[in-house]
N, C-alpha and C positions, 0 to 999 in steps of 0.2 A: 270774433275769434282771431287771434293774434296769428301771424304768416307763420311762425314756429311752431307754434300746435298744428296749425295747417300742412305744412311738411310734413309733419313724422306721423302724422294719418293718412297723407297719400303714400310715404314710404311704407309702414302696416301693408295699406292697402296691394301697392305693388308684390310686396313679400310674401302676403296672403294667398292673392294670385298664382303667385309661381309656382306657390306650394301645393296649391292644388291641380292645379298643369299637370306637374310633374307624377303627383299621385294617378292622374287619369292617365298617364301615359304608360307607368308603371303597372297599373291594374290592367290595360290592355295590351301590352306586352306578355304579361303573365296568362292572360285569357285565351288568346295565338300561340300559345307556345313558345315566345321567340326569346324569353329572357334569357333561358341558356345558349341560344345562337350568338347574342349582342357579346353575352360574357365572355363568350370561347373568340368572339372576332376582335374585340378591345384586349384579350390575351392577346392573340394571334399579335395584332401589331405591336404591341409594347413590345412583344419579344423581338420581332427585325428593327423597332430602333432601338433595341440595346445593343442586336449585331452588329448594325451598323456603326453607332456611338464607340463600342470597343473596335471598327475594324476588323470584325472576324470575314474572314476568305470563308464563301459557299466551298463545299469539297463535291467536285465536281465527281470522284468517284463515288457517291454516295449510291447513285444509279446507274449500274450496267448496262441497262436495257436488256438484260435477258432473264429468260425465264421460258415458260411451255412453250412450244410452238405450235399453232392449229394451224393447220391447213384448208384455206375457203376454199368453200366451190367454185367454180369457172363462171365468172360474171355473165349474162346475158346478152346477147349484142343487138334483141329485137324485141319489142313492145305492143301493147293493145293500145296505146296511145301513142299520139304525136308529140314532136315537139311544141308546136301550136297549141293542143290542150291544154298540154303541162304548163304553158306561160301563162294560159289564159285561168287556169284553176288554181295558180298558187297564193295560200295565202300565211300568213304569220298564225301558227295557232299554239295555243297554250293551255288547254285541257287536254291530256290524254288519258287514255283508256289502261286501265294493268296489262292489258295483253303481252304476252312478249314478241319482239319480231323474230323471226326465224332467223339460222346462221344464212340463209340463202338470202334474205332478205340485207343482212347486214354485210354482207359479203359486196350485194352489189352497190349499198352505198361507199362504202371504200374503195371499192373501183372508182365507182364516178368520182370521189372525194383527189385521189392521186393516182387509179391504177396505169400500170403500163400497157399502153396500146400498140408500141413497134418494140419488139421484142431486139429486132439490131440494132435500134439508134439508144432506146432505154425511154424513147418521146412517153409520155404520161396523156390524162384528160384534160389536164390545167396548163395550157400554156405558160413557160417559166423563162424569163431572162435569163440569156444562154444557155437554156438548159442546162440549170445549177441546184434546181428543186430546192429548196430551202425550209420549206413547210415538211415540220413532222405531222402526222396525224394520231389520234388517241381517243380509245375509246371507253364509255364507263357503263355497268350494267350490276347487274344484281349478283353476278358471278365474281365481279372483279372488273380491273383496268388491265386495257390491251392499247399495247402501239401495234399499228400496221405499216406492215414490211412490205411495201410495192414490189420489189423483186423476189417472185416466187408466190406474190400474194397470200400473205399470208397475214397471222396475228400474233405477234408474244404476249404471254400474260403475266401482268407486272405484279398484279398482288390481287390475291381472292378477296379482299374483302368490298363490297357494297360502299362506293364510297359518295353516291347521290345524297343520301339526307345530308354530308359534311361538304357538299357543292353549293348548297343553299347559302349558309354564310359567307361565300366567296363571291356570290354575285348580287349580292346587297339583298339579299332575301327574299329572291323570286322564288317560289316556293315551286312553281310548277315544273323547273328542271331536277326535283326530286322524285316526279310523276311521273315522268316519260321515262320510259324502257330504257332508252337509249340516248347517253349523251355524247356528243364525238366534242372534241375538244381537237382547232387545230392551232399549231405551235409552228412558231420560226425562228429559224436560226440564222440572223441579218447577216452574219459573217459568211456564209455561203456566196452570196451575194453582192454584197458592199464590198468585198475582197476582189473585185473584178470593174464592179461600177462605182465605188466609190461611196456618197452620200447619195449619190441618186438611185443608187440599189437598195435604198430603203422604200420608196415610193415603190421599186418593178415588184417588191418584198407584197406591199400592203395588197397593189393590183392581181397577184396570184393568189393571193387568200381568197381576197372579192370571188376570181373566174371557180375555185374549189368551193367557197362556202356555195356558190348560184347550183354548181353542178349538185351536191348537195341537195337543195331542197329540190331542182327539177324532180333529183332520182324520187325524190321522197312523195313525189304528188306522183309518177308514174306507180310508185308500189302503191298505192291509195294510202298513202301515210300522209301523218300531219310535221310540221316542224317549224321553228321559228330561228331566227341566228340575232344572238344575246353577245350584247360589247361590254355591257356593261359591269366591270370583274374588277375583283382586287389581284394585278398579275402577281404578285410577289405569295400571296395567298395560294393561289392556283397550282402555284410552282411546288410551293410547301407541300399540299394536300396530294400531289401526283408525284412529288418524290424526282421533281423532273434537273436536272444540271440547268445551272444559273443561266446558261446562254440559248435554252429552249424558253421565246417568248411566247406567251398564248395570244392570240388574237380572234380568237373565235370559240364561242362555248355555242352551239346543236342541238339542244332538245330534238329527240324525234318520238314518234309515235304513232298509236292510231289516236285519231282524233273521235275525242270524245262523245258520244250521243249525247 
């Protein structure tokens, strides 16, 4: 058999291959449900590098941040468990339950997340370089998305609509932050920060997320809840889908819940 018939049978071959690869990956896509996730997130970014490409400025007035105002209940200051248990029982979980948490329950995870605890200095749970708090926090539910307001403790609600199944394409298609009741999503704003310390206010930036996301899941093993903290995210996606001003970074996506039987 001559090296030229021999090529363009291994080419065949290779092309053969591919083509059916690509059919099994297509038919399992479509089997999961997820061809219309991949389509809406491959839109998703063609459209920001056209932004980009033309230059178009985010309009930063896009979002107010206003809307309803709930008023939480008064946080807990005491527990049926320790500190000790809670470290000793935390773990990453990813099945949860439909249940819903209660407002009282979600109430004291935003406490622990940023609330104020000296009502004359403004001091929070999360230790903050200079006390400059830089982290917004946000939350997501069946009802709608909520930023919480540490002063007054309270929540605004940004828009009624359920926006967990279109979370899914944002963090590369974990599907189980569409499951959980409750997603908090925390956000920074480096200029808070970096305005005072420079480029090393980016680092004091990430280390406040870290001490908020830990309070976080402690609070969430004290309520007998489950929870996991998820990095893995398309930020420019996240921003789009919460409607958030260009200079609110997200650095942390929250799953919580009950954990699943």
């Amino acid at each position: 058999m001559s090296d030229k018939r021999v090529k363009t049978l291994t080419l065949a071959l290779k092309i053969s291959i591919t083509f059916l690869v690509l059919v099994a990956l297509l038919i399992s896509l479509i089997s999961c449900n997820g061809l219309r996730e991949v389509s809406s997130y491959i839109t998703h970014t063609i459209k920001e590098k056209s932004k980009d490409n033309a230059g178009e400025e985010e309009d930063k007035t896009k979002n107010n941040m206003r809307g309803e105002e709930i008023m939480l209940p008064q946080p807990e200051l005491e527990s049926n468990i320790s500190l000790e248990e809670a470290l000793n029982s935390r773990r990453s979980v990813r099945n949860f339950s439909s249940k819903e948490l209660s407002l009282n329950q979600i109430s004291q995870i935003l406490w622990a997340a940023q609330g104020i605890t000296q009502e004359s200095t403004g001091f929070r749970t999360s230790p903050s370089a200079g006390a400059l708090y830089p982290l917004e926090i946000f939350l997501l539910k069946s009802d709608g998305v909520f930023h919480y307001i540490p002063d007054g403790h309270k929540i605004i609600k940004l828009n009624p609509d359920d926006l967990r199944p279109d979370l899914v394409q944002g963090v590369l298609f974990q599907g189980f932050v569409a499951d959980a009741p409750v997603n908090i999503i925390i956000t920074a704003v480096y200029e808070r920060t970096t305005a005072k310390y420079g480029n090393r206010g980016i680092r004091y930036v990430h280390l406040e997320a870290g001490h908020s996301c830990q309070n976080i899941l402690l609070q969430a093993v004290a309520l007998g809840l489950g929870a996991v903290p998820v990095g893995a995210f398309d930020d420019s996606y996240i921003q789009d889908l919460l409607d958030l001003p260009q200079d609110y970074i997200p650095l942390y996506i929250i799953p919580i819940g009950y954990p699943e039987e």
